[in-house]
C-alpha positions in Angstrom: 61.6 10.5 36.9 64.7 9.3 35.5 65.4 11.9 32.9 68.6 12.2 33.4 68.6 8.4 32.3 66.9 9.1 28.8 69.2 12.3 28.7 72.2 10.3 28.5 70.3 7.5 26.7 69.7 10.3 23.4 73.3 11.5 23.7 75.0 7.9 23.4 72.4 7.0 20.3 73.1 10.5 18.8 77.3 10.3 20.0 78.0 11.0 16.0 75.0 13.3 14.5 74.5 15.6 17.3 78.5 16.8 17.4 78.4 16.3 13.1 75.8 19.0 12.6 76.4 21.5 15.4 80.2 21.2 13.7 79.4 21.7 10.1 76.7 24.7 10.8 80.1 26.0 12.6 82.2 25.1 9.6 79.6 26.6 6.9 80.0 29.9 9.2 83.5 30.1 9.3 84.3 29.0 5.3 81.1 31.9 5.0 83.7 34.4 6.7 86.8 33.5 5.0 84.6 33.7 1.4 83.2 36.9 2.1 86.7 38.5 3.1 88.8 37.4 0.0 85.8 38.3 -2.0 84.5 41.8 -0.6 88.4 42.8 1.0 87.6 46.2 1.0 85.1 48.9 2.6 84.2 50.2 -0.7 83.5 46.9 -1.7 81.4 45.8 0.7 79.5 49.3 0.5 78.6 48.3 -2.9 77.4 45.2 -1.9 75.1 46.1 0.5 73.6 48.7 -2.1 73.6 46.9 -5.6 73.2 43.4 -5.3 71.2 43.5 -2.3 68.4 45.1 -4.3 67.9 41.7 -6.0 64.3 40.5 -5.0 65.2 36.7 -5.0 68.4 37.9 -2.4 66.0 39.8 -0.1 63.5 36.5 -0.2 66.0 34.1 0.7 68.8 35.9 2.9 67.3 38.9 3.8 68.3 42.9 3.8 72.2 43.8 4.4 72.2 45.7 7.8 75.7 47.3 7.8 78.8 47.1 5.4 81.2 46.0 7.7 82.6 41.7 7.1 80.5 40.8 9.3 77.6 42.4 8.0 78.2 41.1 4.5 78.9 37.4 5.9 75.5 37.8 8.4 73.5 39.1 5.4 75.0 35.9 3.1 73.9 33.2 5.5 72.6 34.1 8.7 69.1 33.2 7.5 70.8 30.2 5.8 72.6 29.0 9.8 68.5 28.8 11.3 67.1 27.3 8.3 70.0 24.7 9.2 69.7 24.5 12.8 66.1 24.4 12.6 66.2 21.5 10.1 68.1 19.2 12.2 66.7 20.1 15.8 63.2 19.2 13.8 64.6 15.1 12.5 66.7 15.0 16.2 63.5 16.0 18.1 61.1 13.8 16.2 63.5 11.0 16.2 63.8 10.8 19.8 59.8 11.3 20.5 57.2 10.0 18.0 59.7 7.4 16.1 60.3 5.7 19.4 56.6 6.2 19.7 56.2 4.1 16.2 59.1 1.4 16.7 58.0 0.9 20.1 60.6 1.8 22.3 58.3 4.5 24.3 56.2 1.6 25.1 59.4 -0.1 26.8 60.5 3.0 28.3 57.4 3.9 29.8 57.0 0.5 31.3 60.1 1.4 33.7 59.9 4.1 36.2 59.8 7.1 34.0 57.3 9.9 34.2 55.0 10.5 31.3 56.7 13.8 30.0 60.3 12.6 30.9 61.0 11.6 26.6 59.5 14.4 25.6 61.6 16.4 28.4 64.7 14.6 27.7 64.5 15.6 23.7 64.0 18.8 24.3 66.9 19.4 26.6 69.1 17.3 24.5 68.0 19.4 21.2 67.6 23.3 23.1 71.2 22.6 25.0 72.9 21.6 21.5 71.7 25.0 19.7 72.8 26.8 22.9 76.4 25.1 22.2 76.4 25.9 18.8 75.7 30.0 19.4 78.5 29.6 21.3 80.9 27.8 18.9 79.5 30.6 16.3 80.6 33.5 18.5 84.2 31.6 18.7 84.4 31.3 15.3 83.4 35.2 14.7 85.9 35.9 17.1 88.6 34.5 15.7 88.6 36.0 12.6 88.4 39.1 14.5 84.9 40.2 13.9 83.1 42.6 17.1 82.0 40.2 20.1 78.7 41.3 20.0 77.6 40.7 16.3 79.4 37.1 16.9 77.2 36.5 19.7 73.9 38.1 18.1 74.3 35.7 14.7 75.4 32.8 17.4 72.2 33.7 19.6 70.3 34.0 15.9 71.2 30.4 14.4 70.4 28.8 17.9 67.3 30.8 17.8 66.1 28.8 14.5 66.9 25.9 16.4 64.9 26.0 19.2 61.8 27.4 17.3 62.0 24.3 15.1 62.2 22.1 18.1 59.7 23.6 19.9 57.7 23.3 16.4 58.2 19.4 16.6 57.4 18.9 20.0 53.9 20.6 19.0 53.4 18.6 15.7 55.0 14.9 17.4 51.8 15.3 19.7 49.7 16.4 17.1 50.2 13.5 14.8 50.4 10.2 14.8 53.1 9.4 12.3 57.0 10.8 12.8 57.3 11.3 8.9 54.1 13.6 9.0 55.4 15.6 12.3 58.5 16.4 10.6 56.8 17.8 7.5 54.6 19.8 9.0 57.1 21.4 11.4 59.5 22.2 8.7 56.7 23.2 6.5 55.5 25.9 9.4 58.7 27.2 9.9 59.7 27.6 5.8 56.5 29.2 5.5 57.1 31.7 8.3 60.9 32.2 6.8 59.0 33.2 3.6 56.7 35.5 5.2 59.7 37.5 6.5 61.1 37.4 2.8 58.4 38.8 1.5 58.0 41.9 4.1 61.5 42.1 3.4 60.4 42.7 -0.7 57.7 44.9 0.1 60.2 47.3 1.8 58.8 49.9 5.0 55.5 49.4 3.8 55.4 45.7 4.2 57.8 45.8 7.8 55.2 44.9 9.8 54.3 41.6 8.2 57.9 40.4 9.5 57.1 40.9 13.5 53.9 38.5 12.8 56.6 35.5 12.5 59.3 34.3 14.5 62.0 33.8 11.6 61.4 38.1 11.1 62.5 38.3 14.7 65.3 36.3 14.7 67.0 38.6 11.6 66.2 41.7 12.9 68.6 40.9 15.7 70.9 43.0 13.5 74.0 41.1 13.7 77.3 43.5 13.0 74.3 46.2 12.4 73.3 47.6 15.1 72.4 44.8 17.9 68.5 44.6 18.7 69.3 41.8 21.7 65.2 42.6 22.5 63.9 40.3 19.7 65.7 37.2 21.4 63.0 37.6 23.8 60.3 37.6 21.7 61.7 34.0 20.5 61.8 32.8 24.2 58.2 33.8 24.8 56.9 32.0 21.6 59.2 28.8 22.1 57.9 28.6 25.9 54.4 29.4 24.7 54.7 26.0 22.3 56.5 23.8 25.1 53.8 24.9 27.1 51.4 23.2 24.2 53.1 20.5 23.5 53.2 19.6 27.3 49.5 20.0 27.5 48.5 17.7 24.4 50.7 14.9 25.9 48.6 15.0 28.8 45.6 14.5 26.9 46.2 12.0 24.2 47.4 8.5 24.3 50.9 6.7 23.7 51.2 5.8 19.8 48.6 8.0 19.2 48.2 11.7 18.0 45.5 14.6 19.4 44.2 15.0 15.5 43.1 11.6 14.7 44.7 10.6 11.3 42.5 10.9 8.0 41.3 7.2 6.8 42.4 6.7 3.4 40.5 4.8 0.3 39.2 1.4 0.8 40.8 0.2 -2.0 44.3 1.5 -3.2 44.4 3.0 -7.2 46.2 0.6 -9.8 49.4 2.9 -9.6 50.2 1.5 -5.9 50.6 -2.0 -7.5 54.2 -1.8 -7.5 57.4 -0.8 -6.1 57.7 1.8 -8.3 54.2 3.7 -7.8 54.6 3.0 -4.2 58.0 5.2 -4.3 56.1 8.0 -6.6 52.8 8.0 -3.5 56.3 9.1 -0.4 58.5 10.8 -3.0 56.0 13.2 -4.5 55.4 16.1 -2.6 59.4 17.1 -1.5 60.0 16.3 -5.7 56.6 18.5 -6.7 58.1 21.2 -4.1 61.5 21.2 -5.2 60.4 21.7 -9.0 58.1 24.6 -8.1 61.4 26.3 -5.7 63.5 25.8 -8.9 60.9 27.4 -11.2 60.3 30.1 -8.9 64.2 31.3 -8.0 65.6 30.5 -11.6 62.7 33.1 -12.7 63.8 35.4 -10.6 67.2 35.1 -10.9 66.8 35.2 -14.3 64.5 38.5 -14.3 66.6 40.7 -11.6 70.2 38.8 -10.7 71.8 39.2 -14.1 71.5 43.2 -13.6 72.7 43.2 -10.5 74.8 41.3 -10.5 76.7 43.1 -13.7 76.5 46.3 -12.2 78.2 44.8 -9.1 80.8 43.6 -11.5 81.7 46.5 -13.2 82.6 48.3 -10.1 85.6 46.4 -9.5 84.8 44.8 -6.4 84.9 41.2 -8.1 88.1 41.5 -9.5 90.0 39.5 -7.1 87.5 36.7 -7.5 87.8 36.8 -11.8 91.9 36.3 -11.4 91.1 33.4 -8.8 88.3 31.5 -10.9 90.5 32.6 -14.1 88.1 34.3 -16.3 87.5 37.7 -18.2 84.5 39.0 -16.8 83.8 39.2 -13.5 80.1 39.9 -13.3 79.5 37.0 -15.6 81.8 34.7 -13.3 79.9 35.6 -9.9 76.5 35.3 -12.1 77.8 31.6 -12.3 78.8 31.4 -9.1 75.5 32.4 -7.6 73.5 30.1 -9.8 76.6 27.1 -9.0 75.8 27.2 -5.6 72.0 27.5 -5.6 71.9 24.6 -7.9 74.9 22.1 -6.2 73.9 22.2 -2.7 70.4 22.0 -3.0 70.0 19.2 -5.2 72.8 17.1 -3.8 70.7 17.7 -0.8 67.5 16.3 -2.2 68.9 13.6 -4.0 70.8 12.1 -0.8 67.7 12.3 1.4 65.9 10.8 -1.4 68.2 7.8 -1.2 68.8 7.8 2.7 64.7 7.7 2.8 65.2 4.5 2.0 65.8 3.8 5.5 63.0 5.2 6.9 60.3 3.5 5.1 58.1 1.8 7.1 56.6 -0.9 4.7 59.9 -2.5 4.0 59.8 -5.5 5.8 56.2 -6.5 4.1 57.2 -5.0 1.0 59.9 -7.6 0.6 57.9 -10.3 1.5 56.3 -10.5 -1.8 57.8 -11.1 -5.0 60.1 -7.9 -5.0 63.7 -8.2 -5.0 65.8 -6.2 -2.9 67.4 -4.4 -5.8 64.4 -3.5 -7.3 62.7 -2.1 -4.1 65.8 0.1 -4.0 65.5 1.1 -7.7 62.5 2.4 -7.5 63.8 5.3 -4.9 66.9 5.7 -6.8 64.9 6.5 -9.7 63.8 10.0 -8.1 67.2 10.5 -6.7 68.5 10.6 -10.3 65.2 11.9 -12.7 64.0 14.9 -10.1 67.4 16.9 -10.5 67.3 16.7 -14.2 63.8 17.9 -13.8 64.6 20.8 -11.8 67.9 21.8 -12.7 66.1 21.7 -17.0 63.4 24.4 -15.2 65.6 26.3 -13.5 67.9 26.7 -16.3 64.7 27.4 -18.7 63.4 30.4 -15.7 67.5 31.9 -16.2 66.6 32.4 -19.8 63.4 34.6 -18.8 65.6 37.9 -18.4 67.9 37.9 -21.7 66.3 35.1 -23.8 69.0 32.8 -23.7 67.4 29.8 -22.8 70.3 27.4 -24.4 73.0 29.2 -21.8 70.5 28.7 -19.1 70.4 25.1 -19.3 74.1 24.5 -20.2 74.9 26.3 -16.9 72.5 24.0 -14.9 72.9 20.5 -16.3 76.5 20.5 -16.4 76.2 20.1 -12.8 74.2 16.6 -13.0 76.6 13.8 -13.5 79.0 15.9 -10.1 75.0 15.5 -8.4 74.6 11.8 -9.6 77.8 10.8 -7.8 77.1 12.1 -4.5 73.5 10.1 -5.0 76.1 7.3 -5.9 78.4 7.5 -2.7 74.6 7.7 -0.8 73.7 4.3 -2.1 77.0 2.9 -1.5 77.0 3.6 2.2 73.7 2.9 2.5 74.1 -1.1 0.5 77.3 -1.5 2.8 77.7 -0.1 6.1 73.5 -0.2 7.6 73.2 2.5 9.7 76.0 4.3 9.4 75.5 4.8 6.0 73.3 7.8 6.7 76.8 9.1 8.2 78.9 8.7 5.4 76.3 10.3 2.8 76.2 13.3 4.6 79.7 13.5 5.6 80.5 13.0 1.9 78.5 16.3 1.0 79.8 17.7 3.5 83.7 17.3 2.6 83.0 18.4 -0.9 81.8 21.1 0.7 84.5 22.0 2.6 87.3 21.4 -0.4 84.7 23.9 -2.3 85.0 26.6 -0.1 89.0 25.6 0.9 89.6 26.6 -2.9 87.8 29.6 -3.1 89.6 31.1 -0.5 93.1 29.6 -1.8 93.2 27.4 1.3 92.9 23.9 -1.3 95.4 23.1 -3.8 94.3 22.6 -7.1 95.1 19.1 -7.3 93.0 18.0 -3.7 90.2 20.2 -5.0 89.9 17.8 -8.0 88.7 14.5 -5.6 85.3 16.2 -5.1 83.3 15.6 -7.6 82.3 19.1 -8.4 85.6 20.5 -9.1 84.7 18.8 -12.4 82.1 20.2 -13.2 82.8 23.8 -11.7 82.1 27.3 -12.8 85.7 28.0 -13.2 88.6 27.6 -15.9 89.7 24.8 -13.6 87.4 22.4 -14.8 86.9 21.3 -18.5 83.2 19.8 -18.4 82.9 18.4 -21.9 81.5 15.2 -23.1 84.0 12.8 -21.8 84.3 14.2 -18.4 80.7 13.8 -17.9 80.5 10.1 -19.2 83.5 9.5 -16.7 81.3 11.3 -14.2 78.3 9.8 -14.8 80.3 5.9 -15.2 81.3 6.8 -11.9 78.1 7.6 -10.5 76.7 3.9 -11.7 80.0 2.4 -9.8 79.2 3.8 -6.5 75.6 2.4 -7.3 76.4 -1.0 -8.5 78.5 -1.5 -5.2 75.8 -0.1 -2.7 73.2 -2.2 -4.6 75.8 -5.5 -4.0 76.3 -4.9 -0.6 72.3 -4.6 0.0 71.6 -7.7 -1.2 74.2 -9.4 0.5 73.8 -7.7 3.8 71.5 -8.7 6.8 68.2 -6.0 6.0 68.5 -4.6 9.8 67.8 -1.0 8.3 
């Protein structure tokens, strides 16, 4: 009963993030496109590709086998696995959002006192969120026919990044009836489906002997689609089955457990709370630790084996020629050392920026706020104590993973001086974060992630030689980048980092002078 009211209740609250995301997963696979064709421009090239650097066991964990040599092979192999993590990520916050956080704030509780049906949130999320995904295969297919790629492998990566989506929701409308808090349901929904993306990487390691262990999980499914290789459009039913089998579930436990609360009842913690929760600070460490512990063990784990496999294969890659094209752009001698950079760049940019804003932005979403600041805590310092991890954790993990690089050759001092030149570019989009989020409430969320996303955008607008030199230079990254373009020495870091403490200063201002409506 009145579903289509909810319906069009979620799209006017979600008028700005549901068209931003499906349009920059659009965007990331068109930039993806143009990369791939100024940097492998010719058959042989590609053919190389898909034989030498392909072999790389941290490549085959994370993006999975090349299954052809044509563009659209080579782009699909890049970052189709890359377009469902994506999807799935936000179809996971959007569905949770819209279910178990109105659940928390108690808006379900007003809803359901009108005349709506029990399931009709949970029905109206889903369509929302499935619908969406189904909007952005097709804006995928567009996009891969317009730069003239076959129809059919368009559609298949399309069908492939939707796919991600809809398992992820499907995920959280399992884990939002599960448990009882929104924060919780997202974790373990996200933490399901990253752990099923890494059981395909690994039966992707173990070669034809370990095949098998990538049918037992969705995410092995969706990539053996084949896009540009060889179309298995069979697999996309084995995705439909398993997300109709969790509806199905997720349907059932509504049904059987009660509004605000979850079908596992939550654990009951310590009667008395350990000295280190005294404060703001050691209540920041208890929410921030596990996505900081995680991200320090992912850095240790892909800078090892970068460091162990990439720098081989990536120099006989190199030395075939096929990167030559991509040393005159970037300016340097060696092309096998310049991609080397280039691979470790974007690994260590995009990620981190990533943590470090949703570290800010969790601000937000914390639930004790309002009785936090009650006490004798200032405003400032609340906030403080979250900005803390958004600045320490990347030095933390960009310091390992620079360390793991230096496992292969020994060079542990080059390692760490291509990693941490990155920081102060990482502290300013933390910086921009805290700004929106000290002046403009809400929206602030908005403008941290379009900020990201624009630097983005100039990045991959200069690889390609669609970016002047000079726009390139207002993202924050252009100083700090791989290339010749950028001089990173002391100076320009201070004037990074001074920067970065601007943006911060501002956002902290406009916090304490704002109403706390968060």
């Amino acid at each position: 009963m009145n579903t289509a009211a909810l319906i069009r209740l979620i799209l006017r609250r979600d008028r700005i993030w549901q068209p931003l995301w499906v349009l920059s997963v659009t965007l990331f696979v068109a930039t993806v496109v143009a990369t791939i064709r100024q940097l492998l421009p010719t058959p042989e090239a590609r053919l190389h590709y898909a034989g030498e650097i392909v072999k790389n066991p941290v490549i085959l964990l994370l993006q999975g086998p090349a299954y052809g040599d044509s563009l659209g092979a080579a782009a699909a192999q890049q970052r189709g696995a890359a377009t469902t993590l994506f999807a799935a990520l936000a179809s996971i916050i959007l569905l949770v959002k819209h279910t178990r956080s109105d659940e928390e704030q108690g808006r379900r509780e007003l809803v359901g006192s009108a005349a709506v049906g029990r399931h009709g949130p949970l029905t109206a999320a889903l369509t929302v969120v499935l619908t969406a995904n189904a909007v952005l295969a097709v804006l995928i297919t567009v996009v891969g026919v317009s730069a003239e790629l076959p129809l059919a492998g368009s559609l298949a990566w399309g069908v492939m990044a939707a796919s991600g989506g809809w398992v992820g929701a499907a995920l959280a409308a399992v884990a939002v009836q599960a448990t009882q808090s929104a924060r919780t349901a997202g974790a373990v929904a996200f933490t399901v489906f990253f752990a099923a993306y890494l059981v395909r990487g690994v039966s992707d390691l173990g070669g034809p002997g370990m095949e098998w262990l990538g049918w037992l999980v969705p995410n092995g499914w969706i990539l053996r689609a084949r896009a540009f290789g060889g179309e298995q459009w069979w697999v996309f039913l084995l995705v439909a089955a398993f997300v109709a089998a969790l509806i199905g579930m997720s349907y059932a436990l509504s049904a059987r457990r009660d509004i605000g609360a979850g079908f596992v009842p939550p654990r009951l913690g310590p009667a008395h709370a350990p000295n280190g929760l005294s404060g703001p600070l050691g209540l920041a460490w208890r929410m921030h630790r596990g996505m900081a512990l995680a991200w320090i063990a992912g850095a240790a784990f892909i800078g090892a084996g970068i460091g162990l496999g990439g720098q081989t294969a990536v120099k006989t890659f190199g030395q075939s020629g096929a990167l030559d094209f991509w040393a005159a752009r970037t300016g340097a001698d060696d092309p096998a050392q310049i991609f080397f950079e280039l691979v470790v760049y974007e690994l260590a940019v995009y990620s981190v920026s990533l943590y470090a804003i949703m570290t800010v932005l969790r601000l937000r979403g914390e639930e004790a706020t309002e009785l936090f600041l009650s006490g004798p805590v200032s405003r400032a310092r609340w906030a403080v104590s979250h900005l803390l991890f958004a600045v320490t954790v990347p030095v933390v993990v960009l310091v390992i993973a620079g360390l793991a690089l230096g496992l292969g050759n020994g060079d542990f001092a080059g390692g760490l001086a291509l990693t941490t030149v990155i920081l102060p570019g990482i502290w300013v989009m933390a910086g921009i974060a805290v700004a929106a989020f000290g002046l403009f409430r809400r929206a602030g969320a908005a403008v941290g992630w379009t900020a990201l996303a624009l630097a983005i955008a100039l990045e991959v607008g200069w690889e390609v030689g669609l970016v002047s030199d000079s726009l390139f230079m207002i993202s924050p990254f252009a100083h700090v980048h791989y290339s010749t373009l950028a001089d990173p020495g002391p100076g320009t870091l201070l004037g990074l980092t001074l920067v970065a403490a601007g943006f911060v200063t501002v956002g902290l201002y406009g916090l304490r002078r704002r109403d706390l409506a968060l």
